[in-house]
N, CA, C and O atoms as a GROMACS GRO file, in nm:
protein
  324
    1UNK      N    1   0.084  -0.118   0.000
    1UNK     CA    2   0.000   0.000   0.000
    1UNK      C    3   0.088   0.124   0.000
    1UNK      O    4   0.198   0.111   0.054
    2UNK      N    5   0.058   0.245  -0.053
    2UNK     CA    6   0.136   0.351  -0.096
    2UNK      C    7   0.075   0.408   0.050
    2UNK      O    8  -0.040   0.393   0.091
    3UNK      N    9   0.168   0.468   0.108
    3UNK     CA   10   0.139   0.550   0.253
    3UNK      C   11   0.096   0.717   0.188
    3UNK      O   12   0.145   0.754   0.081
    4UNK      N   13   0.031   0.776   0.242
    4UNK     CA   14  -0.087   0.903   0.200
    4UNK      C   15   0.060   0.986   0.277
    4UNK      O   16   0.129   0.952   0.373
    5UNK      N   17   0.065   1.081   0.203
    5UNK     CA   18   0.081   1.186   0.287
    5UNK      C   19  -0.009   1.257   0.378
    5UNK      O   20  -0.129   1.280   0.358
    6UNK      N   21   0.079   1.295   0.503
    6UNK     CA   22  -0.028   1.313   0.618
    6UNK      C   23  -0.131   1.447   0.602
    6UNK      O   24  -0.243   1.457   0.653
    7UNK      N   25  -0.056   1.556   0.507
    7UNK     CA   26  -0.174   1.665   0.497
    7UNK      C   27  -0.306   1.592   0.427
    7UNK      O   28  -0.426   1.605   0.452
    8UNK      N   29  -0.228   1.502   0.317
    8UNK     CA   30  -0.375   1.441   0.248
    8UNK      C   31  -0.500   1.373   0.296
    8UNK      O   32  -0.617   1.376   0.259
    9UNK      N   33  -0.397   1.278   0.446
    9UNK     CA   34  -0.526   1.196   0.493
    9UNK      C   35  -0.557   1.282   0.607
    9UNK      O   36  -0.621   1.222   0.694
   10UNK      N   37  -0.525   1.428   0.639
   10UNK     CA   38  -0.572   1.486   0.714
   10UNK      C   39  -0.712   1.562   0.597
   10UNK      O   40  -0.827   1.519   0.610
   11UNK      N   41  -0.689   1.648   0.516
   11UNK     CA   42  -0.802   1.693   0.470
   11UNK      C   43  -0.897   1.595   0.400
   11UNK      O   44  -0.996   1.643   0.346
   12UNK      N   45  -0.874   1.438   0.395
   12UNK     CA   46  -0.982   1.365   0.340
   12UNK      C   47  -1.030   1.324   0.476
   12UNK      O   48  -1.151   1.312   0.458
   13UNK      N   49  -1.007   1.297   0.601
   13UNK     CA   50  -1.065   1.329   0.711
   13UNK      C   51  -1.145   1.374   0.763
   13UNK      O   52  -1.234   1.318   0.826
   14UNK      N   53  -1.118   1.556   0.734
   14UNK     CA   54  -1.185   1.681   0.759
   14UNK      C   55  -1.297   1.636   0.647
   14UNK      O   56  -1.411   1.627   0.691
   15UNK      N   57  -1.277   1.603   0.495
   15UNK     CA   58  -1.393   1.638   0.422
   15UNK      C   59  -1.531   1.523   0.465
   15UNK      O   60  -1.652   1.543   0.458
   16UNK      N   61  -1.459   1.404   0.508
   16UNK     CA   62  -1.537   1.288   0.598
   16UNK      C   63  -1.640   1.306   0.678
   16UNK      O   64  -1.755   1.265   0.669
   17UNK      N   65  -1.550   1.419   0.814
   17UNK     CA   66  -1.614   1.434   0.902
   17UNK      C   67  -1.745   1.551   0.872
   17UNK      O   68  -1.859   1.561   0.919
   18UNK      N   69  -1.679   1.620   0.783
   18UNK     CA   70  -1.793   1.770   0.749
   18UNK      C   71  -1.920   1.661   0.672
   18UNK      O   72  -2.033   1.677   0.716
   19UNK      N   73  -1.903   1.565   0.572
   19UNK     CA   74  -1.974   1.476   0.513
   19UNK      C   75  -2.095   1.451   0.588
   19UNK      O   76  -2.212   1.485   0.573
   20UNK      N   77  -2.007   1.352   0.710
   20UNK     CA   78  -2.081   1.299   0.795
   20UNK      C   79  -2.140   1.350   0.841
   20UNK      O   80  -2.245   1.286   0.854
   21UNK      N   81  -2.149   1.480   0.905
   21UNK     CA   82  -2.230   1.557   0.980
   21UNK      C   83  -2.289   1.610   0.906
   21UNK      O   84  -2.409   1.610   0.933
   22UNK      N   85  -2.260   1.661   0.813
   22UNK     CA   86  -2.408   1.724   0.728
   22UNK      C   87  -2.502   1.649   0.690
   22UNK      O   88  -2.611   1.701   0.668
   23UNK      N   89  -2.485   1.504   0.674
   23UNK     CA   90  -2.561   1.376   0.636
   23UNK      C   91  -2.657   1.385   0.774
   23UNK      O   92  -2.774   1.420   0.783
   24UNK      N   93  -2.560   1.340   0.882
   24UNK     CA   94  -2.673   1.338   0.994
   24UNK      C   95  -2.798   1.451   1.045
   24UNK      O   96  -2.913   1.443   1.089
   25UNK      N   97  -2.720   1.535   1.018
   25UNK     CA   98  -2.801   1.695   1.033
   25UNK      C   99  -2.901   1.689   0.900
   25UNK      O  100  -3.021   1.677   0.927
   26UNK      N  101  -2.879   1.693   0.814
   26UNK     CA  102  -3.009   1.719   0.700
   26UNK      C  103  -3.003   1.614   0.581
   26UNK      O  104  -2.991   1.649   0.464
   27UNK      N  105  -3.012   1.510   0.616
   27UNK     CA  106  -2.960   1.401   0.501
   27UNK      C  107  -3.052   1.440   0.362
   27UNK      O  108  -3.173   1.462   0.373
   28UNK      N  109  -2.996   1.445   0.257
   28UNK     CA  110  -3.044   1.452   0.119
   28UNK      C  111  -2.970   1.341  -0.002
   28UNK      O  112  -2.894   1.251   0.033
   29UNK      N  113  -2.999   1.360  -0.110
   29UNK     CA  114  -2.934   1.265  -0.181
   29UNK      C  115  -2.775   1.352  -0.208
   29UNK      O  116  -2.680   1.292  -0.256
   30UNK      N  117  -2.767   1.504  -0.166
   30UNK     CA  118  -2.655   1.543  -0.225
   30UNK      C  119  -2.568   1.518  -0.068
   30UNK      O  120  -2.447   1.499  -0.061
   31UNK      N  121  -2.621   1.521  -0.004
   31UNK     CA  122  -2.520   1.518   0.149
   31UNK      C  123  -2.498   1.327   0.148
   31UNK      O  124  -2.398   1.276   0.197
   32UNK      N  125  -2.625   1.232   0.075
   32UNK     CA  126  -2.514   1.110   0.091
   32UNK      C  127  -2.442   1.062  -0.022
   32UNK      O  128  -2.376   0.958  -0.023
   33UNK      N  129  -2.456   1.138  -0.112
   33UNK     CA  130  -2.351   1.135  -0.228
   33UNK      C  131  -2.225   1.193  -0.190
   33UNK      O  132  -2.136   1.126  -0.242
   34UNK      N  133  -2.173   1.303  -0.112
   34UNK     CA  134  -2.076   1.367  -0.022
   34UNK      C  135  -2.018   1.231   0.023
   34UNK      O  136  -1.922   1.163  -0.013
   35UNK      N  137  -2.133   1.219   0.133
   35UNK     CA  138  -2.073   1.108   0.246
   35UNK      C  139  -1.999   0.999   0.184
   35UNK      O  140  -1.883   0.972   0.217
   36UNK      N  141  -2.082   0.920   0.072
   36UNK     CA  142  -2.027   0.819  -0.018
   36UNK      C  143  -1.915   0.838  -0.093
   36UNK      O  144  -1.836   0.746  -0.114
   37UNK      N  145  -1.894   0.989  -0.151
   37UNK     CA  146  -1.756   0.987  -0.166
   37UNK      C  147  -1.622   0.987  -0.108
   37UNK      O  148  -1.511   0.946  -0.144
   38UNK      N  149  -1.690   1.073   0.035
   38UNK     CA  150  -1.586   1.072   0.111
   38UNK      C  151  -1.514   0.935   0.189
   38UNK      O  152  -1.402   0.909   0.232
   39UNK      N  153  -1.600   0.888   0.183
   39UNK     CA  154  -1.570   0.733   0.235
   39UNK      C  155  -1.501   0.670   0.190
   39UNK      O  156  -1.400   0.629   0.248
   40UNK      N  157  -1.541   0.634   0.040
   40UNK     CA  158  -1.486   0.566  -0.086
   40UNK      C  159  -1.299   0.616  -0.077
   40UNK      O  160  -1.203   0.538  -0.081
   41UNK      N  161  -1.296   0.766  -0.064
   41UNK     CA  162  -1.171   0.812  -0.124
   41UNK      C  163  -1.103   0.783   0.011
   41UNK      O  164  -0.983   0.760  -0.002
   42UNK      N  165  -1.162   0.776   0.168
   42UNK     CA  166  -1.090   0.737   0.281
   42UNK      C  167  -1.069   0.590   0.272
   42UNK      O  168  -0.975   0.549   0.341
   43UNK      N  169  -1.134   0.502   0.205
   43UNK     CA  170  -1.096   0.382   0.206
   43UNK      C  171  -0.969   0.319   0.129
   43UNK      O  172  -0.885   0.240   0.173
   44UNK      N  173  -0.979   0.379  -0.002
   44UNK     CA  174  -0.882   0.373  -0.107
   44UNK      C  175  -0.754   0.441  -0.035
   44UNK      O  176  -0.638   0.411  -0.065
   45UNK      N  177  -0.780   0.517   0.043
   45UNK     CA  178  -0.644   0.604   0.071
   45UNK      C  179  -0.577   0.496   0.203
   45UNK      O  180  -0.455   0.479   0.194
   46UNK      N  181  -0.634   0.438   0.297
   46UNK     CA  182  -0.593   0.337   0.393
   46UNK      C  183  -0.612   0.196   0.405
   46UNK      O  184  -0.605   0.114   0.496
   47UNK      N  185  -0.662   0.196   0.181
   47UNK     CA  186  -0.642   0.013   0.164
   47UNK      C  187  -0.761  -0.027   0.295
   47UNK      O  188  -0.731  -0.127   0.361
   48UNK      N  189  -0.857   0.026   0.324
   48UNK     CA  190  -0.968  -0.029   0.452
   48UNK      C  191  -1.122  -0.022   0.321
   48UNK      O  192  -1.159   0.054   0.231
   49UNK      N  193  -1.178  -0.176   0.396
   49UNK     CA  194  -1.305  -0.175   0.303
   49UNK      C  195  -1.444  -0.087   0.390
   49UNK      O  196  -1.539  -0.044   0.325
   50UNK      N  197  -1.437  -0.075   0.499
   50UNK     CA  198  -1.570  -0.024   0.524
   50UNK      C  199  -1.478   0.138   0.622
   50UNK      O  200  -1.359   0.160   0.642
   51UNK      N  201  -1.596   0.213   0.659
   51UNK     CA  202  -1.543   0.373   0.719
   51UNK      C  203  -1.482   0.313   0.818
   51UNK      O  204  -1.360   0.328   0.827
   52UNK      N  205  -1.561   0.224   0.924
   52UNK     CA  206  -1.494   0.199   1.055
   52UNK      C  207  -1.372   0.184   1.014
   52UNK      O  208  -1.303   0.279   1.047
   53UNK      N  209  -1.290   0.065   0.926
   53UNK     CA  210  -1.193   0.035   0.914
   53UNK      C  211  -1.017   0.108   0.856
   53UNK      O  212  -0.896   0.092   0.874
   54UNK      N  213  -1.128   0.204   0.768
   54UNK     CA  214  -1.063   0.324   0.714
   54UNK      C  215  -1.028   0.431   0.798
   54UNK      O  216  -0.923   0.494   0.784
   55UNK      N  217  -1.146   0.461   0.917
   55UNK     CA  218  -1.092   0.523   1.031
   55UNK      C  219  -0.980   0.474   1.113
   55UNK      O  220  -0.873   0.535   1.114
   56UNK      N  221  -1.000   0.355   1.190
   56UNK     CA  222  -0.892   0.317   1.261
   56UNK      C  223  -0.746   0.278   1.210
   56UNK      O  224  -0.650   0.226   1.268
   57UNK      N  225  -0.766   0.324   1.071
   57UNK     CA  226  -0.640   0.313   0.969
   57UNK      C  227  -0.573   0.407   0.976
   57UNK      O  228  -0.453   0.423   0.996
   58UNK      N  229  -0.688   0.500   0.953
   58UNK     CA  230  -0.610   0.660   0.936
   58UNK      C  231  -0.542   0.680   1.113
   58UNK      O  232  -0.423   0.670   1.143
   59UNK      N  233  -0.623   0.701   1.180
   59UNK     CA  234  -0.580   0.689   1.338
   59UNK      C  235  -0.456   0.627   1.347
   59UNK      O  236  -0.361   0.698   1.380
   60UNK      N  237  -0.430   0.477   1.318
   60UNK     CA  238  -0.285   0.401   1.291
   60UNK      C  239  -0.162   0.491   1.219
   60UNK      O  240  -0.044   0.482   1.254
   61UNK      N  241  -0.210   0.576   1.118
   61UNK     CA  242  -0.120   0.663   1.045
   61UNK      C  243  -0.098   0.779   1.100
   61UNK      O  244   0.016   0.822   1.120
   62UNK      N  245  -0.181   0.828   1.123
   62UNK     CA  246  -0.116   0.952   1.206
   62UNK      C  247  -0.085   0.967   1.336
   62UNK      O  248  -0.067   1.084   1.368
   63UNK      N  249  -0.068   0.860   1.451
   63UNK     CA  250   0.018   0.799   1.540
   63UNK      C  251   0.124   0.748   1.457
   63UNK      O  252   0.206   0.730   1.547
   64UNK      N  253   0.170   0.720   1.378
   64UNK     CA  254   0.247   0.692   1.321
   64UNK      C  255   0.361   0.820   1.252
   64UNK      O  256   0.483   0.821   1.236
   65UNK      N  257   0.256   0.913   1.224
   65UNK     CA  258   0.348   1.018   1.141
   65UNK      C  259   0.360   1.124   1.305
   65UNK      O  260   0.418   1.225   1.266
   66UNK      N  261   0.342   1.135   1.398
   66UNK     CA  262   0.369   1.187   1.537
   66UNK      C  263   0.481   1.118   1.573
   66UNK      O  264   0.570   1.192   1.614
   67UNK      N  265   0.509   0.995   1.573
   67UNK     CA  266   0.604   0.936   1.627
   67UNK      C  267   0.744   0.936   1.529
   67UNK      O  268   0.860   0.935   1.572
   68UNK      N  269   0.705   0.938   1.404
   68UNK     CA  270   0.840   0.975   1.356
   68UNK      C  271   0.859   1.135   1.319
   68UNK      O  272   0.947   1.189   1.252
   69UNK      N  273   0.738   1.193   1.390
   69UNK     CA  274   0.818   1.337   1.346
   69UNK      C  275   0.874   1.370   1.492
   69UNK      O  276   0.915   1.482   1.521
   70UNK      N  277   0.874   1.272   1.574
   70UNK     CA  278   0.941   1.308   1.756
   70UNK      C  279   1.085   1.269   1.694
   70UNK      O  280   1.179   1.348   1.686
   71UNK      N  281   1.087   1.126   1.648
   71UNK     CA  282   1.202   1.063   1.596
   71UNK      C  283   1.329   1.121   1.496
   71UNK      O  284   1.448   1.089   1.486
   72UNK      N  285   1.216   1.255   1.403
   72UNK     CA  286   1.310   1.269   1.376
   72UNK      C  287   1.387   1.410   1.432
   72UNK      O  288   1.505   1.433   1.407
   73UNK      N  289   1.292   1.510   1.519
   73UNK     CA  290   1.355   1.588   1.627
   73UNK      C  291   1.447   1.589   1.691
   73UNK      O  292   1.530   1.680   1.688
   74UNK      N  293   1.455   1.465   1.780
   74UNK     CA  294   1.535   1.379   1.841
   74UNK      C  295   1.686   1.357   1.770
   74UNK      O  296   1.784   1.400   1.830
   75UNK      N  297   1.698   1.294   1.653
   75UNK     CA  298   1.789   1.294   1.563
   75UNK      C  299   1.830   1.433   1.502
   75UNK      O  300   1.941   1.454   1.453
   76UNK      N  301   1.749   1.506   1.507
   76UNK     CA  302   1.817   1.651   1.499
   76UNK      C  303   1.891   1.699   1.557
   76UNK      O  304   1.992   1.745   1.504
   77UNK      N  305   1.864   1.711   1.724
   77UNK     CA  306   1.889   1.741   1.828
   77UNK      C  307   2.029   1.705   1.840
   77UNK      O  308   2.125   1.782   1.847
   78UNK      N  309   2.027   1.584   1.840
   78UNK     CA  310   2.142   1.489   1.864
   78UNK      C  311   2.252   1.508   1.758
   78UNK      O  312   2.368   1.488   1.794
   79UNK      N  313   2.229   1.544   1.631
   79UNK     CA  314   2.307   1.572   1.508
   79UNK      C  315   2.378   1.742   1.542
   79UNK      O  316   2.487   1.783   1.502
   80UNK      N  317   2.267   1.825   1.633
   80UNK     CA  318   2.289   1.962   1.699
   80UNK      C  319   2.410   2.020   1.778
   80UNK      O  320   2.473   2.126   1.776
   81UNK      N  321   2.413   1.884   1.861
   81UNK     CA  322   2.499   1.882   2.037
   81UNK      C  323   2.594   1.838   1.996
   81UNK      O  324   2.689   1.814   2.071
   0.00000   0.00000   0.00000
């Protein structure tokens, strides 16, 4: 699987979550056509077949991109002193 860059799976996230909530708040065919896309493009982006799974993917990745941006601080630091 090709790893997302993190701004990307941050604003397909954001467009998810705005999706989702406008779905729940006033559902129409254009707010679950939103939702359905947004899903689709969060799934494809974390290789996950359903939202749940695509969520706790994305979650996995960006604990992931926190920990190597400590990692690579750290190695800065140390390259610094």
């Amino acid at each position: 699987m090709i790893i997302p860059a993190e701004k990307d799976l941050r604003a397909v996230l954001a467009r998810f979550a705005q999706a989702r909530i406008e779905h729940d708040v006033r559902p129409t065919g254009r707010t679950s056509r939103d939702l359905e896309d947004a899903t689709y493009t969060l799934c494809v982006m974390t290789g996950a077949r359903t939202a749940e799974q695509a969520l706790l993917a994305a979650a996995a990745l960006l604990e992931q991109y926190s920990a190597s941006g400590a990692g690579i601080s750290q190695q800065n630091e140390t390259l610094a002193a």
